[in-house]
C-alpha positions in Angstrom: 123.7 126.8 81.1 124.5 123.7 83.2 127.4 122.1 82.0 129.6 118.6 83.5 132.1 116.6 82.0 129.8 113.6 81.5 129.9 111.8 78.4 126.0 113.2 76.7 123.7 110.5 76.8 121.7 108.8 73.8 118.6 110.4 74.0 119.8 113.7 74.7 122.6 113.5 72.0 119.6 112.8 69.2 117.4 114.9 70.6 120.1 117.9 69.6 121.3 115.7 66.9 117.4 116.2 65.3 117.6 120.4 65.4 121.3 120.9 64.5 120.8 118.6 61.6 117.9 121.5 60.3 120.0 124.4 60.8 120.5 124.1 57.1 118.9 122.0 54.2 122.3 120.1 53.3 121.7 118.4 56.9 119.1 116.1 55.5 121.2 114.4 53.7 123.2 113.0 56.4 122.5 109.4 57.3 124.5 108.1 59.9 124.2 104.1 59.3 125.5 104.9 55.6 128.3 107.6 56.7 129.6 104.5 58.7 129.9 102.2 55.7 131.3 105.6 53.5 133.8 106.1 55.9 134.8 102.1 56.2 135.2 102.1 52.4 137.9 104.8 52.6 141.5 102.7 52.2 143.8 103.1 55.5 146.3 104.9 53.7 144.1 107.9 53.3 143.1 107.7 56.8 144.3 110.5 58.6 144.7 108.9 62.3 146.1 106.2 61.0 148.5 107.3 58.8 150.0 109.9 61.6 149.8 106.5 64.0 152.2 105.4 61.9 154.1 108.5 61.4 154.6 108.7 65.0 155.8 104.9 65.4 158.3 105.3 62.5 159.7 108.6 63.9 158.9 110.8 61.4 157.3 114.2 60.9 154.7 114.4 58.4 154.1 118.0 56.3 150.7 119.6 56.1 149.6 123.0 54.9 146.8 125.0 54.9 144.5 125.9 52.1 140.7 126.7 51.3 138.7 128.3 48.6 135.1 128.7 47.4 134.2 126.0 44.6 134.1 122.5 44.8 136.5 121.9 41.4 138.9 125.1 42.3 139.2 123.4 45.6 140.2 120.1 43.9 143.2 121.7 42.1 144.1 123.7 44.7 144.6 120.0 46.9 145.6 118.0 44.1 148.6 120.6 43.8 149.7 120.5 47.1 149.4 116.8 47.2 151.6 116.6 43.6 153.7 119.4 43.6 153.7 120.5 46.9 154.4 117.2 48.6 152.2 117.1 51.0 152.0 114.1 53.4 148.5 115.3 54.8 146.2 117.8 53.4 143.6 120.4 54.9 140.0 121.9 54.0 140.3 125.1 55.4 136.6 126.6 56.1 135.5 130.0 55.3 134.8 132.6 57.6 131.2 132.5 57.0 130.7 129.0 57.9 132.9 129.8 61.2 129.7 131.7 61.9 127.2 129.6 60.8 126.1 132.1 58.6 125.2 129.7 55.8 123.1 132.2 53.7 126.6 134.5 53.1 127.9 131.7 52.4 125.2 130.9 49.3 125.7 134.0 48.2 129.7 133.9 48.1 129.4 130.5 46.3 127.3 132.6 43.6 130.0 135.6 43.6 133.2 133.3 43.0 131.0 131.3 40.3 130.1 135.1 38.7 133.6 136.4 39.0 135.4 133.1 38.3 137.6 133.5 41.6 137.2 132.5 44.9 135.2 135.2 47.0 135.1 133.2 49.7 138.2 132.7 52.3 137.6 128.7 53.0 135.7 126.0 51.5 132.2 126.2 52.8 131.5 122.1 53.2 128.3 123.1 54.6 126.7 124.7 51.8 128.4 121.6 49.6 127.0 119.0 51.6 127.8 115.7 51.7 127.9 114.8 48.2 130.1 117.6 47.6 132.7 117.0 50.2 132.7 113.2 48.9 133.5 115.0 45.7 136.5 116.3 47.4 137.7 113.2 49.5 137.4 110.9 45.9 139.7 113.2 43.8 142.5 112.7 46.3 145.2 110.2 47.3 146.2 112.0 50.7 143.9 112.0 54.4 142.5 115.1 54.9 141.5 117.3 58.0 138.8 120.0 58.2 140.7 123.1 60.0 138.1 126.1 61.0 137.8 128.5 63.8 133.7 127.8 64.7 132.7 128.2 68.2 129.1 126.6 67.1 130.3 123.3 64.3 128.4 120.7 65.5 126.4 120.9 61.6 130.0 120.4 60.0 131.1 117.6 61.8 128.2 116.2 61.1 128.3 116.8 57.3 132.2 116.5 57.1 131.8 113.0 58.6 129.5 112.0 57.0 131.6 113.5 53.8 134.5 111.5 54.4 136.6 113.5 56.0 138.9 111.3 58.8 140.5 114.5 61.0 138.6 117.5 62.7 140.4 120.1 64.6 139.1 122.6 67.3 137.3 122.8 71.0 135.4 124.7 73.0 138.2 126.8 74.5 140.4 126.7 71.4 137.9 128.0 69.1 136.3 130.6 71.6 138.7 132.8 73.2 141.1 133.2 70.2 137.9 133.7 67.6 134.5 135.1 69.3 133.9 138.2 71.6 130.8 137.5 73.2 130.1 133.7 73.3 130.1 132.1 76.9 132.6 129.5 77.5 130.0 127.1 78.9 128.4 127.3 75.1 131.2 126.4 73.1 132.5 123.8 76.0 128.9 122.1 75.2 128.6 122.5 71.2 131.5 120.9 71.2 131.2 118.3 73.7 128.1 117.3 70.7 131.2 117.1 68.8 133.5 114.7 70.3 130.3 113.0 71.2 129.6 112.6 67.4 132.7 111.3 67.1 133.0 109.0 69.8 129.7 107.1 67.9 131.5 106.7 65.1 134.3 105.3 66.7 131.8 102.8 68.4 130.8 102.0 65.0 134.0 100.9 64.1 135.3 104.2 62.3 138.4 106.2 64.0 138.1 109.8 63.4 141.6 112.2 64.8 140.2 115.2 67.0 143.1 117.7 67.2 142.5 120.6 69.8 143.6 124.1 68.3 147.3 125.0 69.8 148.9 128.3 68.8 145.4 130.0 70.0 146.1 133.8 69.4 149.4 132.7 67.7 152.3 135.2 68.9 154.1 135.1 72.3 152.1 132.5 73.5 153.6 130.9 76.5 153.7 126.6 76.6 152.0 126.2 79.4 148.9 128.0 78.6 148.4 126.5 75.1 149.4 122.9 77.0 146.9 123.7 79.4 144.2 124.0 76.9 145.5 120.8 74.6 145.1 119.0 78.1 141.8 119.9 79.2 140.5 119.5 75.4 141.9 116.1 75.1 140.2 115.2 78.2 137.0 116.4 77.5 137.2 114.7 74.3 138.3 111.9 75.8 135.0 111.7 78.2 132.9 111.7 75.4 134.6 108.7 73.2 137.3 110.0 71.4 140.0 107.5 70.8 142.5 109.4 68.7 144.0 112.8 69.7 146.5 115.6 68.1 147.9 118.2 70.4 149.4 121.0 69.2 151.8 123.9 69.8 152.4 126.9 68.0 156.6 127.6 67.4 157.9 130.3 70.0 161.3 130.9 68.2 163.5 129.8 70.9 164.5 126.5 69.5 165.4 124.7 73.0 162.0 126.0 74.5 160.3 124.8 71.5 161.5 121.0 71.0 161.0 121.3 75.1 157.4 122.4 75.2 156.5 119.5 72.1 158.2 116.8 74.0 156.4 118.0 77.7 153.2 118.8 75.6 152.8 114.7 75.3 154.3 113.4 77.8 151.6 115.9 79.6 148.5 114.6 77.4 149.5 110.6 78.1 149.9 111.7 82.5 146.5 113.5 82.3 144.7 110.9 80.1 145.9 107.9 82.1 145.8 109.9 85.7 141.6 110.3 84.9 141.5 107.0 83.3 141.4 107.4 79.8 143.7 104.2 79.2 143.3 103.3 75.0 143.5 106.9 73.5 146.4 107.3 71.2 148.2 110.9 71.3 150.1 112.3 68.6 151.6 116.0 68.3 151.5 118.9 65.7 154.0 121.8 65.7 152.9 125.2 63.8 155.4 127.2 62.4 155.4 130.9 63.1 152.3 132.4 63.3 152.9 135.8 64.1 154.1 138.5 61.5 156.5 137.9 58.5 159.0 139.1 56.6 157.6 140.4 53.5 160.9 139.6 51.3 160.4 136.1 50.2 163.7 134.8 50.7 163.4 136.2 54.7 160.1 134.5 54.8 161.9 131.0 53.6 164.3 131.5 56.4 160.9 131.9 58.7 160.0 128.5 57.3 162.6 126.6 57.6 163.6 127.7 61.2 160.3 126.7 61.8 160.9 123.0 59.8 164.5 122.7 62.3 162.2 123.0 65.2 159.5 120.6 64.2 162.0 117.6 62.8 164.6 118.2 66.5 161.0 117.7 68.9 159.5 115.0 66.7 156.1 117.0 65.9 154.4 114.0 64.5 152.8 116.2 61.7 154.4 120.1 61.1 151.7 123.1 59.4 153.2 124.7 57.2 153.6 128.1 56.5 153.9 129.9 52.8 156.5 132.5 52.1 153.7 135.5 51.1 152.5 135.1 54.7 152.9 138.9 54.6 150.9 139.4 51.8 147.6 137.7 52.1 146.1 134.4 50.8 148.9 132.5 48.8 149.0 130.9 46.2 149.1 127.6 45.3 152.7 127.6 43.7 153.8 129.6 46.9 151.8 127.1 49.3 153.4 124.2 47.6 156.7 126.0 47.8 157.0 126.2 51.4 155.3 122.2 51.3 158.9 121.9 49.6 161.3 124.1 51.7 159.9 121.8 55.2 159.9 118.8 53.7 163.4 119.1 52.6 164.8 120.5 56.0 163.0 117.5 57.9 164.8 114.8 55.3 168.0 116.6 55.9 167.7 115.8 59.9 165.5 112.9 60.0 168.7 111.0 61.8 169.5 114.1 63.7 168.6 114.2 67.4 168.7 116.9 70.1 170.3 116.5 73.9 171.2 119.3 76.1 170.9 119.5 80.3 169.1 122.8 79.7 166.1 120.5 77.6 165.9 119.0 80.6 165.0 121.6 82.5 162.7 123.5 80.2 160.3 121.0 80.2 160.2 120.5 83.5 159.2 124.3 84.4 156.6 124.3 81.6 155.6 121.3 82.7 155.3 122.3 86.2 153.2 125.5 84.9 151.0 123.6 83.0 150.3 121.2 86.0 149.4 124.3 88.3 147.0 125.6 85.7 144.6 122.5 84.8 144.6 121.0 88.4 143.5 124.7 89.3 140.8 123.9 86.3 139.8 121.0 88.4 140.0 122.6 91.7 137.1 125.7 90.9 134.8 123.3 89.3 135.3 120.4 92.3 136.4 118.0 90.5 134.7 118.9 87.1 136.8 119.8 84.4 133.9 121.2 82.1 132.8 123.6 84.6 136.1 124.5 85.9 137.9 125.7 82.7 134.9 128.1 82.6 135.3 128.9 85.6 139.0 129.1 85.5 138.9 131.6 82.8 136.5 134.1 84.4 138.9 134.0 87.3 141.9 134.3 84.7 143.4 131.3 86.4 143.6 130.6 82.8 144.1 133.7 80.7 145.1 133.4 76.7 147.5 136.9 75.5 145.6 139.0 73.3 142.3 137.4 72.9 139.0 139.3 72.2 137.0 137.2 74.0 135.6 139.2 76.8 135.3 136.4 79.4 139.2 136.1 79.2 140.9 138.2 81.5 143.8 139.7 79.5 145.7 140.3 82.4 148.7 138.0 81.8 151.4 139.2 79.6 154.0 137.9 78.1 157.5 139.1 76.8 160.7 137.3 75.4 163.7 136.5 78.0 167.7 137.2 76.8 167.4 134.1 74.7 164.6 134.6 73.2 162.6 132.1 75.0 158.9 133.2 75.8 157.9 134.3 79.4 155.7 135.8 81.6 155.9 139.4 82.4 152.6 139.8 84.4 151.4 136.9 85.5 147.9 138.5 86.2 145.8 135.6 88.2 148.0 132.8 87.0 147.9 129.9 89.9 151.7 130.1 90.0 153.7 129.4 93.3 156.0 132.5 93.9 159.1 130.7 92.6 158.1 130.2 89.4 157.0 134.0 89.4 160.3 134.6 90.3 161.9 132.4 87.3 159.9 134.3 85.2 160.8 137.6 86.5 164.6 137.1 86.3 164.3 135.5 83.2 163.1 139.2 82.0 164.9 141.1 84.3 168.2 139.7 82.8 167.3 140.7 79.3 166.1 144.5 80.5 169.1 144.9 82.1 171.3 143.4 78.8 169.2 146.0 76.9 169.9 149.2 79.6 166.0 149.5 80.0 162.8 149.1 82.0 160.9 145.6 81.9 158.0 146.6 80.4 155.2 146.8 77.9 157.5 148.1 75.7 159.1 144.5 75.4 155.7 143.2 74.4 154.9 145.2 71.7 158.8 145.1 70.3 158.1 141.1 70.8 154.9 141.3 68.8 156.3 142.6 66.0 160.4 141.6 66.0 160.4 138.5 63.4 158.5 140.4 60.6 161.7 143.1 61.4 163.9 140.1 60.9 164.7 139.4 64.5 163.4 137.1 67.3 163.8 139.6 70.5 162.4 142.9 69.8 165.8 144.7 70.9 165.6 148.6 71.3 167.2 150.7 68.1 170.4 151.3 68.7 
């Protein structure tokens, strides 16, 4: 497939527009020209770029869970919950699993199931198979913005009928939403379906409508080193940048280590803002989300608050623009809506509490600048294999594993690079596989771990991954060998 980082011109745009629109029969009912004057209608206040825009200028750290479920009216009261009793500053529309594969029919069918069985068989809110009028539905019985939050390598059908719904935020991108989620799709497919996205919404913001794009950032969610989910927030943001986009999240998922983490959400925009005004994209507004842990949890509730709220310290001390929340049955499966709104309640609280409180330490300093340094070495590498294009390098980039994501299943990522806790807790590299690193940021790295082997009388190893993987849920944030 021949890919560039060129913004898709008219006729070719509509000429995908008119097949993806038939994938199935809700598209029809998507008229562009109208979706413009639906979305104009919708007050500022519930505008979700706008109201973080003003979040970010006042300081403050906005609250936003997740949440999803199969029918239209359940899906109401699950929001309108989270919205009362939880809080909630912002609110999702998370999307089933069947939709993530565009595998509408399922979908129809699990619709018909929850409706039998008078429960949600689905694991989302399928906004395809509701359609326009149905998301409206949604968007009308709500005082709060609200984001569509997925996983689909292919979701160039539910931006358009999410737009066109009345949603105002969409998050994902064609790196972020293939090697953390798919197997066997090709990079340079998902770096084009959603190039159609950011396209989509670059015409709306022509039209006078502002739409957030927020680029995936915990990817495969534990051990996750900054400068790899950075790397991917910056190439995302540009790439959605070349196609129109105006307004732009980048996020980070929480490492544990909290000078690391208020480090790598400080760098993370500072790094956005240099590579956005270094390529000329001058007038796009950057924002921030931090996600609180996404690896295992405790399964006793009052461990998994202290999870939480570790997680809500770390958010308010970087000044994450907006923090996702996390629910303390993590551990157990879907929440509910009382737990949901609970940990809506246990974050909001801890941000009031420091809301004056700031962070300064010489260390901070230096933090960001290593992550930022990595970071710089992997997306100018992006650049470098695809001379001078970004859309062809990344895919390049990760075939060479210049940029290679811990534990993905995508086959096309490399899965060389690994990744392992230092004496602090902060996360490094153990292997750096075919990272573009100079040797003496490998050597940081390896004395980083070294120190904490020899702390622990042991081998740096694999060991220290897998003890990583699995310390929080054990109550601990280095996996330390039993004693």
């Amino acid at each position: 497939m021949d890919i560039k980082n060129k913004k898709i011109s008219d006729d070719e745009f509509y000429r995908i527009r008119a097949e993806v629109l038939t994938q199935w029969p809700t598209g029809k009912d998507v008229d562009f020209q109208e979706a413009v004057e639906y979305q104009k209608s919708i007050p500022e206040d519930r505008r979700f770029g706008a109201k973080l825009i003003k979040a970010k200028n006042e300081g403050r750290t906005l609250t936003q869970p997740r949440a999803g479920v199969a029918l239209i009216n359940e899906h109401i009261e699950l929001l309108q919950h989270l919205q009362d009793a939880g809080e909630a500053d912002l609110l999702p529309t998370t999307i089933d699993s069947y939709t993530r594969q565009n595998r509408y029919e399922d979908c129809e069918n699990g619709i018909r199931v929850s409706q039998q069985e008078g429960r949600s068989m689905l694991n989302g809110f399928p906004a395809v198979n509701h359609g326009v009028a149905g998301c409206r539905r949604v968007i009308e019985s709500l005082k709060t913005p609200v984001q569509v939050r997925h996983g689909t390598p292919d979701a160039r059908l539910l931006a358009e009928i999410t737009f066109a719904g009345g949603f105002t935020s969409y998050e994902g991108g064609g790196i972020s939403y293939n090697l953390p989620y798919t197997k066997n799709v090709p990079m340079e497919r998902t770096i084009r379906d959603w190039q159609y996205v950011d396209r989509l919404t670059g015409i709306y913001e022509e039209a006078g409508v502002s739409i957030n794009r927020e680029p995936y950032g915990p990817l495969t969610g534990t051990l996750v080193p900054p400068c790899i989910s950075h790397a991917v927030a910056v190439i995302e943001a540009l790439l959605a940048a070349e196609q129109g986009v105006k307004n732009v999240t980048v996020g980070y998922g929480q490492g544990g280590n909290l000078l690391q983490d208020i480090a790598a959400i400080r760098s993370l925009e500072e790094l956005t803002n240099e590579y956005l005004e270094k390529y000329g994209y001058k007038d796009v507004i950057v924002t921030t989300v931090f996600h609180q842990w996404m690896g295992g949890f405790p399964q006793d509730e009052a461990k998994a608050f202290g999870v939480i709220s570790w997680g809500s310290v770390a958010a308010a001390l970087s000044r994450a623009t907006k923090v996702i929340v996390k629910t303390p049955h993590e551990a157990a499966g879907i929440p509910t809506k009382e737990a949901n709104a609970a940990g809506l309640r246990c974050t909001k609280q801890a941000i009031s509490m420091l809301a004056d409180q700031s962070f300064s330490d010489t260390h901070l300093a230096d933090e960001k600048e290593i992550i930022k340094r990595e970071t710089r070495c992997i997306v100018d590498k992006c650049f470098e294999l695809g001379d001078g294009d970004l859309a062809v390098g990344v895919c390049r980039a990760v075939e060479a594993g210049a940029l290679d994501v811990p534990f993905a299943p995508c086959r096309v990522n490399a899965g060389k690079m690994l990744p392992a806790r230092d004496n602090q807790g902060a996360i490094r590299i153990l292997e750096p596989g075919n990272l573009p690193f100079p040797q003496d940021i490998k050597d940081f790295h390896r004395a980083k771990i070294e120190e904490r082997a020899k702390f622990e009388k042991r081998d740096a190893s694999f060991q220290m991954v897998i003890d990583d993987v699995y310390a929080i849920s054990k109550g601990r944030l280095v996996g330390r060998p039993r004693k």
